[in-house]
C-alpha positions in Angstrom: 0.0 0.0 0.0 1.1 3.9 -0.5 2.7 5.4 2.4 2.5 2.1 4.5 6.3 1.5 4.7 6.4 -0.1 8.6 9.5 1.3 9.2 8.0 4.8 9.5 5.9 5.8 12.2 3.2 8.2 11.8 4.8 11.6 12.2 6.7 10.5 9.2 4.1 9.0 7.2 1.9 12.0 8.1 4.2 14.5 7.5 5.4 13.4 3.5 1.8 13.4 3.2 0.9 16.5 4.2 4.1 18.2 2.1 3.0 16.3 -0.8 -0.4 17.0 -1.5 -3.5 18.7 1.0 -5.3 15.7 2.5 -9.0 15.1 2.9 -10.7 14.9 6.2 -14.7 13.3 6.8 -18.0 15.0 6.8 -20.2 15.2 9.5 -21.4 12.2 11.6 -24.6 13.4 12.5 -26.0 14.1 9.3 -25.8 10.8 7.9 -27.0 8.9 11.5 -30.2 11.2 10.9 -31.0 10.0 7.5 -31.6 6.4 9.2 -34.5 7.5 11.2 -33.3 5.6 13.9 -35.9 4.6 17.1 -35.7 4.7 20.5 -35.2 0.7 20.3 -32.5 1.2 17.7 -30.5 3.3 19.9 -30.9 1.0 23.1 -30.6 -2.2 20.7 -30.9 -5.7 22.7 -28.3 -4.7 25.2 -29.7 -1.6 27.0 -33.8 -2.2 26.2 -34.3 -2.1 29.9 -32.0 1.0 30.4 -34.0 3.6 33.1 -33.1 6.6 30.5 -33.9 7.7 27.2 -30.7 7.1 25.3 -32.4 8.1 21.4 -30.2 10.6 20.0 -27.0 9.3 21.9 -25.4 8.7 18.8 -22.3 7.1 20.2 -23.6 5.0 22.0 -24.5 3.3 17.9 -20.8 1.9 17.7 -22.1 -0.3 20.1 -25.6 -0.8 19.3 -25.6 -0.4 15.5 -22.4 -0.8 14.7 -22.8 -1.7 10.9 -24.3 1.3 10.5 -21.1 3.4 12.1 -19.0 1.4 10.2 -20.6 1.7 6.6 -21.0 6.0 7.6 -17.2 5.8 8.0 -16.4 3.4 4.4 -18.7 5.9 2.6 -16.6 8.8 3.6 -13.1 7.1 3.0 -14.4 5.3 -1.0 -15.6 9.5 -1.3 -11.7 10.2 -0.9 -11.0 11.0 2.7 -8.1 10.3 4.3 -8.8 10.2 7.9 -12.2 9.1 9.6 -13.3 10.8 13.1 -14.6 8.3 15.3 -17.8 8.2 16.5 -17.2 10.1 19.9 -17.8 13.4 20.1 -19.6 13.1 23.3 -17.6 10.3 24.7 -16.7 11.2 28.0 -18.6 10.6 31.1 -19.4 14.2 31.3 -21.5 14.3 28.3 -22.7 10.8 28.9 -24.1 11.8 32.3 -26.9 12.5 30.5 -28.3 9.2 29.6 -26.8 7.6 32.5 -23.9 5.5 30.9 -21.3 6.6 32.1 -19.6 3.4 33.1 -20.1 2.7 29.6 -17.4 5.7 28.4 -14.3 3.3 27.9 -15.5 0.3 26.1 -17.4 3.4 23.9 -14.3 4.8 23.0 -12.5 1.2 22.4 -15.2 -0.2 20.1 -15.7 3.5 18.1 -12.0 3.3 17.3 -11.7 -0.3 16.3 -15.0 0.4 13.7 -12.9 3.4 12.5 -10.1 1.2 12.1 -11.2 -1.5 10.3 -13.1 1.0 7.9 -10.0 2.2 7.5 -8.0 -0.5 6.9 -10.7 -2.4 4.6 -10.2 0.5 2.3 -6.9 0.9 2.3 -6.5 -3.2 1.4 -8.9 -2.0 -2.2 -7.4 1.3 -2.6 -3.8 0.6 -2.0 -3.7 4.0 -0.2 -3.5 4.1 3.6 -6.1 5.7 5.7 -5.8 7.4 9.8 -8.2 7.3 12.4 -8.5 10.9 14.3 -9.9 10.1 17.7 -12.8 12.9 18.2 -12.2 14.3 21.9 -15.8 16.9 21.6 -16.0 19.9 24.1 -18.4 18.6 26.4 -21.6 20.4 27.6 -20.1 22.2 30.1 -17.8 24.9 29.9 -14.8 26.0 32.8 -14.8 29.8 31.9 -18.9 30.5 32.0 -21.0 30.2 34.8 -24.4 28.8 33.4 -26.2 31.2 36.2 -26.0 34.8 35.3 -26.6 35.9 39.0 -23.4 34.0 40.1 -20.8 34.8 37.5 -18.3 32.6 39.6 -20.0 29.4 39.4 -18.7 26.6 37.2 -21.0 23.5 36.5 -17.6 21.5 36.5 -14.1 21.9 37.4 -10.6 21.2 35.3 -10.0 18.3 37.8 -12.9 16.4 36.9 -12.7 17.5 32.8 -8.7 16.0 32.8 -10.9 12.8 34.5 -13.1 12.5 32.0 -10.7 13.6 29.3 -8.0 11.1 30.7 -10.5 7.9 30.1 -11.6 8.9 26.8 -8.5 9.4 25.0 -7.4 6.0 27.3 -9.9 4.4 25.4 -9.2 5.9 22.0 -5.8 5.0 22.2 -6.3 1.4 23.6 -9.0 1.2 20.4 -6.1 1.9 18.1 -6.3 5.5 16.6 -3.7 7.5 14.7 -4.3 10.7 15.7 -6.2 12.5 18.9 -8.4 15.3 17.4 -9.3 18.3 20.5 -12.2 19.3 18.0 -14.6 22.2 18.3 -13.7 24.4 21.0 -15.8 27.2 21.9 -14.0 27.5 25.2 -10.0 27.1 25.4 -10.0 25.9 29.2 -12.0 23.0 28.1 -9.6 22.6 25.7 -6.3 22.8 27.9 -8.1 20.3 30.1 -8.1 17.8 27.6 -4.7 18.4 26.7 -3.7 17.9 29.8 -5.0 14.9 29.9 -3.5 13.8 26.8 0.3 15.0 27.8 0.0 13.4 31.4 -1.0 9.6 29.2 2.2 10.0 26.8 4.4 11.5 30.0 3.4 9.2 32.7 0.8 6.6 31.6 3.0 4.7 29.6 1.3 5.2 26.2 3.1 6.4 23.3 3.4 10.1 21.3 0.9 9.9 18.9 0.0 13.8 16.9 -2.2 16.2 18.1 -4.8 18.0 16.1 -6.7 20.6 17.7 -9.5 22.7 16.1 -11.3 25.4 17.4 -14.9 27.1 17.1 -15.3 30.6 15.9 -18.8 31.0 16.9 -20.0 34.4 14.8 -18.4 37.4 12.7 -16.8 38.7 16.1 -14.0 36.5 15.1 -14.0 35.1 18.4 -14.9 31.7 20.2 -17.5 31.3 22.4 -15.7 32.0 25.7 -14.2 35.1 23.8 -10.5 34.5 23.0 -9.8 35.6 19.4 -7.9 33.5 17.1 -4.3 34.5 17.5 -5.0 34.1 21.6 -6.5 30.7 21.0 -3.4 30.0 19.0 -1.4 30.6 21.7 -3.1 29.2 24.5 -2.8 25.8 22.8 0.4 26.0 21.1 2.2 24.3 24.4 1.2 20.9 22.9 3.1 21.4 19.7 0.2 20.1 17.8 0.6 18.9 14.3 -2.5 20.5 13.2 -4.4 23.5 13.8 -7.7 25.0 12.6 -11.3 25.8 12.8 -14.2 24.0 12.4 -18.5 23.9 12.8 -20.5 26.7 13.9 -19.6 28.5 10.1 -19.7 27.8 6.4 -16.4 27.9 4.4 -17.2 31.3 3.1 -17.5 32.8 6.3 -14.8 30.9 8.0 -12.4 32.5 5.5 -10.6 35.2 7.2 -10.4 33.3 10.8 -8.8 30.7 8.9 -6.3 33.1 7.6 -5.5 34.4 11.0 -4.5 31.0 12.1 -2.4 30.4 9.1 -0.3 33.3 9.5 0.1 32.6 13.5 1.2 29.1 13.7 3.9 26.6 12.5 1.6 24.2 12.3 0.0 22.4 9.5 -3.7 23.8 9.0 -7.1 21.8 9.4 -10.2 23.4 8.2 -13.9 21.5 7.9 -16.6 24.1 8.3 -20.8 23.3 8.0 -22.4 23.0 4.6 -23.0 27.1 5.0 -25.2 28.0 7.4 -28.3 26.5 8.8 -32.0 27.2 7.3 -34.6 28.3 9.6 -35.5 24.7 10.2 -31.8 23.7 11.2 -30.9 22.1 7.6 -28.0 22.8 5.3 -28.6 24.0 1.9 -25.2 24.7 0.8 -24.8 21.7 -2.2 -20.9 19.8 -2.3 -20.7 21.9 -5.6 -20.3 25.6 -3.6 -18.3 23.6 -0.2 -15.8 22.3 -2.5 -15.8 25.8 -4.7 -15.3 27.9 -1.5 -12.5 25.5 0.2 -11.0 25.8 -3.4 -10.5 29.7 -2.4 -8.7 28.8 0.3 -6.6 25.8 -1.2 -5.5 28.7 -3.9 -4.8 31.3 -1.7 -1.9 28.3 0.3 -4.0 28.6 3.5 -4.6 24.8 4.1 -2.7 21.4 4.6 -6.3 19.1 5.2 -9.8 20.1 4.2 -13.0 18.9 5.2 -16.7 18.5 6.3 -18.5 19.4 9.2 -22.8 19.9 10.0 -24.5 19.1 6.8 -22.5 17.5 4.9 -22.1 14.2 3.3 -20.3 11.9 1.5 -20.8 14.0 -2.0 -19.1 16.8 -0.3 -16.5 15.2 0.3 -16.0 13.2 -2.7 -16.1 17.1 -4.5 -14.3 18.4 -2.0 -11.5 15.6 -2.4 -11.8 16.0 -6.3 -11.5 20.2 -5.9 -8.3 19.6 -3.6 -6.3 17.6 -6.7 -5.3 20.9 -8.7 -3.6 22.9 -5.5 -0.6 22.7 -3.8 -1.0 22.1 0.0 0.3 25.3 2.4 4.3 25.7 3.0 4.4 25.2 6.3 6.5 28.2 7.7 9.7 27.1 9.9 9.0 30.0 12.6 6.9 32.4 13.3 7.1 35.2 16.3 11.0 34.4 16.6 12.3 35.5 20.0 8.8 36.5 21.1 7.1 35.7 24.6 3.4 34.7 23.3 0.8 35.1 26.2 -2.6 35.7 25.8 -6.2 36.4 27.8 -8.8 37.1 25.5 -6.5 39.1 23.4 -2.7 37.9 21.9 0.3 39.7 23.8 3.5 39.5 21.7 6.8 40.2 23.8 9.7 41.1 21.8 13.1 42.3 21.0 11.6 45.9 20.4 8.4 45.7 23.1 8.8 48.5 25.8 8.8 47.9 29.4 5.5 45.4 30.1 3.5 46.5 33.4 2.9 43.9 35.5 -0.3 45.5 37.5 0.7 45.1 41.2 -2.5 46.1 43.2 -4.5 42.6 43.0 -2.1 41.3 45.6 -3.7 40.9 48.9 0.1 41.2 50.3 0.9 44.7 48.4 -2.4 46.2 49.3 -4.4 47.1 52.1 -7.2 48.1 50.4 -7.7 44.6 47.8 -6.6 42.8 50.8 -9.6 44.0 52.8 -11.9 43.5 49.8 -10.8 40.3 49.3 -10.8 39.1 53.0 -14.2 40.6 53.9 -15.7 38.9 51.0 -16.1 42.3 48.3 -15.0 40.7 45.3 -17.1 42.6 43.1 -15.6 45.3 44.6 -11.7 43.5 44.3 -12.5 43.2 40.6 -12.8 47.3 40.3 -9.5 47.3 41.4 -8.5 44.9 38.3 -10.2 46.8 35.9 -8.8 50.5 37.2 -4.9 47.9 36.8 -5.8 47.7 33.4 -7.1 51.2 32.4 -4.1 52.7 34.4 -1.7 50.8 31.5 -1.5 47.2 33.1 -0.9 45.2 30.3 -0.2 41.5 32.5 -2.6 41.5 35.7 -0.4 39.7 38.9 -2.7 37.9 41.2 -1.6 36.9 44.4 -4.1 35.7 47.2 -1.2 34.5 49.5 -2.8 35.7 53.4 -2.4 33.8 56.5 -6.0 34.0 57.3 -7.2 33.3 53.9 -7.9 30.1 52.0 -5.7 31.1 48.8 -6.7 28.1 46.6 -10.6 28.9 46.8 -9.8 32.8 47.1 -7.7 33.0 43.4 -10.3 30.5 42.2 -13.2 32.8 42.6 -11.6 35.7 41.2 -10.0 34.3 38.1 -13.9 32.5 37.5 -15.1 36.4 38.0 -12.5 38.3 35.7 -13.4 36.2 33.0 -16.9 37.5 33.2 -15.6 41.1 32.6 -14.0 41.4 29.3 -12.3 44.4 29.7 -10.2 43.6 32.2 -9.8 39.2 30.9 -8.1 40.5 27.7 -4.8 40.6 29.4 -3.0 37.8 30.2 -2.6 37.0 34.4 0.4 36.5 36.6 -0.9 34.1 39.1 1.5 34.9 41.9 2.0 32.6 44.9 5.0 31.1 46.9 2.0 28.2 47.8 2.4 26.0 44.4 -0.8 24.1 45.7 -2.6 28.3 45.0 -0.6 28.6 41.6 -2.0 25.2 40.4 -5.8 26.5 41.5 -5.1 29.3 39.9 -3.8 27.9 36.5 -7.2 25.4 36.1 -9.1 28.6 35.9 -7.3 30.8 33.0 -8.1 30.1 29.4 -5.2 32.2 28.8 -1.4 31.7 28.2 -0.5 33.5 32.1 2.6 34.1 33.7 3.3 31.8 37.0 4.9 33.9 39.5 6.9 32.0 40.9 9.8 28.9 41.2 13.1 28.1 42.5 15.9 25.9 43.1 14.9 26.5 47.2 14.1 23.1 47.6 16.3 21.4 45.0 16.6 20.4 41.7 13.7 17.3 42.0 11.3 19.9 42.8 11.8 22.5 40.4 12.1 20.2 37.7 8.7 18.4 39.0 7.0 22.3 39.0 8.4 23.3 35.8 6.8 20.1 34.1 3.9 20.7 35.4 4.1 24.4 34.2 4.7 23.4 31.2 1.6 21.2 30.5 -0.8 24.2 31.6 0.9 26.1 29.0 2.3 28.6 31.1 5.5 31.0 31.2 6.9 31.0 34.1 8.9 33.4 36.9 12.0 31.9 38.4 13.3 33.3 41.0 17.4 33.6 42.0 17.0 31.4 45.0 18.9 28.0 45.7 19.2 25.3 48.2 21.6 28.2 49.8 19.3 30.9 50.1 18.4 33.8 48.2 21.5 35.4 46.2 22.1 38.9 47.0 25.0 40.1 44.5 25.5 39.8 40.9 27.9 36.9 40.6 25.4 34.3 42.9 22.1 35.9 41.1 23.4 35.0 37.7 25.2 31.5 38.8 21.8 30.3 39.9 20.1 31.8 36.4 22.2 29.9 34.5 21.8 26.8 36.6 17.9 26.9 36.1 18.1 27.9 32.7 20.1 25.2 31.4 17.7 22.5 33.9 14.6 24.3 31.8 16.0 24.0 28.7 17.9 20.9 28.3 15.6 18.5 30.7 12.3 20.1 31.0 12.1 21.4 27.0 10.9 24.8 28.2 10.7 27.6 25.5 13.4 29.8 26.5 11.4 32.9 25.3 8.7 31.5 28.1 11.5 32.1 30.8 11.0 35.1 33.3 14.0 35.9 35.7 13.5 37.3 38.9 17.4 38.3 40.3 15.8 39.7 43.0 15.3 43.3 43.8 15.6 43.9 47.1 15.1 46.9 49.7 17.9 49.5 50.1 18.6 52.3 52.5 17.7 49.9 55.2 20.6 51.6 57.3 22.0 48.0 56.7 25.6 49.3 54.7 25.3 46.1 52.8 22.0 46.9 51.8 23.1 50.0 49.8 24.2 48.1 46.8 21.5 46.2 46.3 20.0 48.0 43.4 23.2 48.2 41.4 23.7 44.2 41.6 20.1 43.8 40.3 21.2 46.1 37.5 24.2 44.2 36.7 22.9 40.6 36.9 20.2 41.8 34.3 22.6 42.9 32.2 24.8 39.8 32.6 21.3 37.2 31.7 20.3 39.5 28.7 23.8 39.0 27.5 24.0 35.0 28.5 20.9 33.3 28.4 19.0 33.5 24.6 15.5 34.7 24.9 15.1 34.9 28.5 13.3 37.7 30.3 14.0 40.1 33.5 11.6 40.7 35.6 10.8 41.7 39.3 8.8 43.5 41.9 9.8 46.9 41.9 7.8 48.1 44.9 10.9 46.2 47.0 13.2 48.3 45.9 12.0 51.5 48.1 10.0 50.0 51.1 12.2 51.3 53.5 10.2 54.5 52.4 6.8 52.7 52.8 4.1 55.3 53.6 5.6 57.9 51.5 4.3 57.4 48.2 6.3 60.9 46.4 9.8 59.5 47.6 8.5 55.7 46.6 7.1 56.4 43.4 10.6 58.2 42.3 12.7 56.1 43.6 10.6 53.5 41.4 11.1 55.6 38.3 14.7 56.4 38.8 15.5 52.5 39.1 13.5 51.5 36.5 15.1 54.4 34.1 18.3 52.3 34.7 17.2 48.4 34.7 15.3 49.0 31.3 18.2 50.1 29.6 20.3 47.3 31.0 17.7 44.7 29.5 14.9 44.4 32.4 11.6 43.5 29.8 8.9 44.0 32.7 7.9 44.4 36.0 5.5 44.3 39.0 4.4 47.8 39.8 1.5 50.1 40.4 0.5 51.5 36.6 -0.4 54.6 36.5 1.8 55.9 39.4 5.0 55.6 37.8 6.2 59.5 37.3 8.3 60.2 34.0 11.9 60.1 34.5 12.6 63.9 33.7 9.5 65.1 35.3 11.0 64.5 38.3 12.1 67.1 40.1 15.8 68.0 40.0 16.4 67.7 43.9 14.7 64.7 44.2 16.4 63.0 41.1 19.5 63.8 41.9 18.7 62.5 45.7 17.2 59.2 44.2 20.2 58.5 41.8 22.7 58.9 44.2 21.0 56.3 46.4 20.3 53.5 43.3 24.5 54.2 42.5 25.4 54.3 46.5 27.3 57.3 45.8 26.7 59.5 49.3 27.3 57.5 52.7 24.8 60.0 53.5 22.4 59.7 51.1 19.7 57.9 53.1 19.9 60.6 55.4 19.3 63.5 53.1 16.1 61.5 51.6 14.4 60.9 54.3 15.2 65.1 55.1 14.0 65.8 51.7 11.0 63.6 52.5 10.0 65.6 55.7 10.1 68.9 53.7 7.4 67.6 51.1 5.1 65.9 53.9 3.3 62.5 53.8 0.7 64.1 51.8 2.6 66.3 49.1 1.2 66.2 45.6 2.1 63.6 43.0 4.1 64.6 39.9 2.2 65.9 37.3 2.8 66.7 33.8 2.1 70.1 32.5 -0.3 70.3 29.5 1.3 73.2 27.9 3.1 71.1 25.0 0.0 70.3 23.7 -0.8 73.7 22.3 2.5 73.8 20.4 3.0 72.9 16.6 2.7 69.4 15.2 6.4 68.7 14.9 7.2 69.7 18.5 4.1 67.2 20.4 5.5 64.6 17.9 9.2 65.4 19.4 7.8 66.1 23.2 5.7 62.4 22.9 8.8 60.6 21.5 11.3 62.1 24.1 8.6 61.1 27.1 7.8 58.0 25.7 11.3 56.7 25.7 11.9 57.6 29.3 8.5 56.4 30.3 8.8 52.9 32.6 5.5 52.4 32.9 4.8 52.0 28.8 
């Protein structure tokens, strides 16, 4: 047979296909189940007549009770030309079988729906000569981790990551056991369900003893919005999934071709990997039917065969084995779509609703620093006192002030952090305007970080590990980082403590880097540094360097470690001034002037109450730098006089208006000069 050579496995054999030619994927399942008018009794067959529940339209559940008719729906779509067959479980996982009771049934389903795809499979292939795959169908569920089905609670979840991974876990278990080529993560409206399921499927191949088979994964855009159901546009649904290294990525359902077109094109152009597109026959009729003929689905895919956006093509709703077989026919003219070799080199991809791109050229990143019951009295009463709708103001105000990553840190003695960052992850993804940024779930509890993580759809930032208790433990963290799909924030911090100069900050960099990189497989762009800023003018003489050895270890990582990041919480830096926001918020400017130009990407700080470097004034600058460079034995002393001359209360720095009345060319000048020594851009 073609392409059957045993000595390949099937990245290879899928991958000369895909280079070759643009494959064919099946039509939809349900369409051709409904044109058998199946009964009540058809559906329970012999085995489950005395079952409690209605089980007609569990179409499943027909790979064991009908399975001739599964079996001659998946030989008419592979004699029609396809390539692959989807098995028949698109609601195969105890959560969706919940609903007619059978759930104990959920393996042996997903065993007996592969081995009918299978031998479809492999009957053609024996008349054709050409060999066919089996994509195991892993549906979305009914249930969804980012919205609550009661409007009055927007913080309620119907079901919980934990128990989709469960469910997710047995499936693909059986899938595999039943002999599939591929696992297909198909029609997701909601990327946390998604990153459930492949979760489940990375902690089979890592620790359940099964072996790497590809990944496809296919989304949902649900409307012209360009956006899924749970509201992540394409490029952030890229990237939230991208952890996997899937083979394939695409759309499909819920649009027609022709509407599908320009979503398709945004995932093209965002991802290395090869494209998968099966949209409905058009869109439904007023009574639910499909009217688009195989004649305009194979015409419209065509357009996007010609335009080199598409490695497999398909069928979703409505259509049938004529589609297909036109589809499949249309396809033979085109060249499939040159995968690219990179895309978004040296970038940090994170994403909430919305794509974040990190580069080379990116300003400084805000890290918003006031959702942190330890940095703020006032979220910290909110929080602790219950006021959560209240907490999430404080979010949203993050954001508007210029936060463009929102740190999260629930970490109080008297406070159960696990449920605490639970509930207000669930609510900030009811509040679009402030879930378009990315998180920072911040915790030195790794139990709260992992609570945390099961409720973000999002690519986030974890905040943070170390080598504190060892190399076993970071590396256990880090893998379990990893298969959230999160960056991550590691801290300079060893087995001997926390380093405090240059030399030690960097040693223990390097160390971690090299243990992410070369044993974990981390993405180096998806590793954040913290060398520690700590506190000076402590009246502690070893104290006063501190902020020059931050400086210098940032410059010594940018320089030795490719594509990692600086980053750190830059309200440390001045607490010895705590409750003197004037002096604080300069002494925050002054040091951030300097770590940015040394290489430090972002940090945690208060948006919005970052002065601009030369709008401070000239006593006070000159007061602050000499304290970052330790140039004045004194210069502690001569702050905290300069602080008792302005008050507790003295006015914040403002910005005169005047510039904007001058000519075009001189605002143009005046906003590049600010903008260049503004930190908190």
């Amino acid at each position: 047979m073609e392409n059957c050579d045993v000595k390949e496995d099937i990245f290879q054999k899928l991958e000369k296909c895909l280079n070759e030619r643009i494959m064919i994927f099946d039509g939809g399942m349900g369409t051709m189940i409904q044109k058998h008018a199946l009964s009540e009794e058809d559906f329970k067959g012999r085995e489950f007549r005395d079952h409690p529940h209605s089980l007609k339209g569990n179409n499943d559940l027909l790979s064991i009770t009908c399975p001739d008719i599964i079996y001659d729906i998946h030989k008419s779509y592979l004699e029609a030309g396809a390539d692959f067959v989807e098995t028949n479980t698109f609601s195969g996982t105890w959560v969706a079988q919940s609903d007619y009771g059978l759930e104990s049934q959920v393996y042996r389903l997903n065993v007996e729906s592969a081995r009918l795809a299978k031998r479809a499979a492999q009957d053609v292939a024996m008349e054709t000569g050409i060999e066919r795959f089996v994509a195991g169908a892993m549906g979305p569920t009914n249930r969804t981790l980012s919205i609550s089905p009661s409007v009055e609670q927007p913080d309620y979840r119907n079901i919980t990551f934990d128990e989709l991974v469960d469910a997710y876990t047995e499936q693909a278990r059986g899938l595999l056991d039943g002999g599939v080529d591929i696992l297909l993560v198909e029609t997701i409206f909601d990327t946390a369900n998604a990153k459930a399921a492949l979760f489940a499927i990375e902690s089979l191949f890592e620790e359940g003893g099964y072996r790497h088979i590809p990944i496809f994964i296919s989304g949902t855009i649900v409307d012209k919005s360009g956006r899924t159901l749970s509201g992540q546009t394409g490029e952030a649904f890229v990237i939230s999934v991208s952890h996997t290294n899937p083979m394939c990525l695409g759309l499909n359902c819920a649009l027609g071709a022709r509407e599908m077109r320009p979503y398709i094109e945004t995932i093209s152009v965002n991802t290395t990997a090869y494209i998968l597109c099966y949209p409905n026959a058009g869109l439904p009729n007023t009574f639910g039917d499909y009217d688009e003929t195989p004649a305009m689905t194979a015409e419209y895919l065509s357009e996007f065969a010609d335009g080199g956006l598409v490695n497999i093509v398909g069928g979703c709703c409505g259509t049938s084995p004529d589609h297909i077989r036109a589809i499949a026919e249309s396809m033979k003219k085109y060249r499939p779509r040159v995968r690219p070799e990179s895309i978004h080199n040296d970038y940090m991809l994170l994403s909430g609703l919305e794509p974040m791109y990190i580069g080379p050229h990116t300003l400084f990143v805000n890290i918003g620093e006031r959702c942190n019951v330890a940095g703020s009295r006032k979220f910290c009463q909110l929080i602790t006192t219950g006021k959560y709708e209240e907490a999430l103001v404080v979010a949203k105000l993050q954001v508007e002030s210029g936060a463009q990553v929102l740190d999260i840190n629930m970490d109080e003695g008297m406070l159960d952090g696990m449920a605490a960052i639970s509930k207000f992850i669930k609510l900030i993804s009811s509040e679009p305007d402030i879930a378009k940024v990315p998180l920072c779930v911040d915790s030195s509890n790794f139990a709260v970080v992992e609570a945390g993580l099961k409720c973000t759809q999002g690519k986030c930032i974890v905040n943070s590990i170390s080598l504190k208790e060892g190399e076993e433990d970071f590396i256990k963290k880090a893998n379990l980082i990893k298969r959230y799909g999160a960056a991550v924030v590691v801290m300079a911090f060893d087995e001997d403590g926390q380093a405090t100069t240059a030399g030690r900050k960097v040693e223990i960099c390097k160390r971690s880097y090299r243990l992410l990189v070369d044993r974990v497989h981390f993405n180096a762009n998806d590793i954040i540094f913290d060398p520690n800023i700590l506190t000076i003018a402590t009246g502690m003489e070893e104290h006063n360097a501190y902020g020059i050895e931050f400086i210098e270890a940032t410059r010594m990582i940018k320089k030795t470690l490719p594509g990692a990041r600086v980053s750190g919480g830059v309200s440390n830096f001045s607490f010895s001034f705590r409750g003197m926001d004037l002096i604080r918020e300069a002494m925050h400017s002054v040091f951030l002037y300097h770590a940015i130009k040394a290489g430090m990407d972002m940090g945690i700080v208060n948006a919005g109450c970052l002065p601009v470097y030369d709008d401070i004034p000239t006593k006070l600058l000159e007061l602050c730098e000499s304290l970052l460079w330790n140039t004045d034995t004194d210069g502690t002393e001569k702050l905290l006089a300069f602080s008792q001359t302005v008050g507790k209360d003295a006015k914040k720095i403002t910005v005169s208006d005047e510039w904007r009345m001058t000519s075009v060319e001189e605002r143009l000048s005046y906003a590049l000069v600010k903008e260049q020594c503004r930190p908190s851009c």
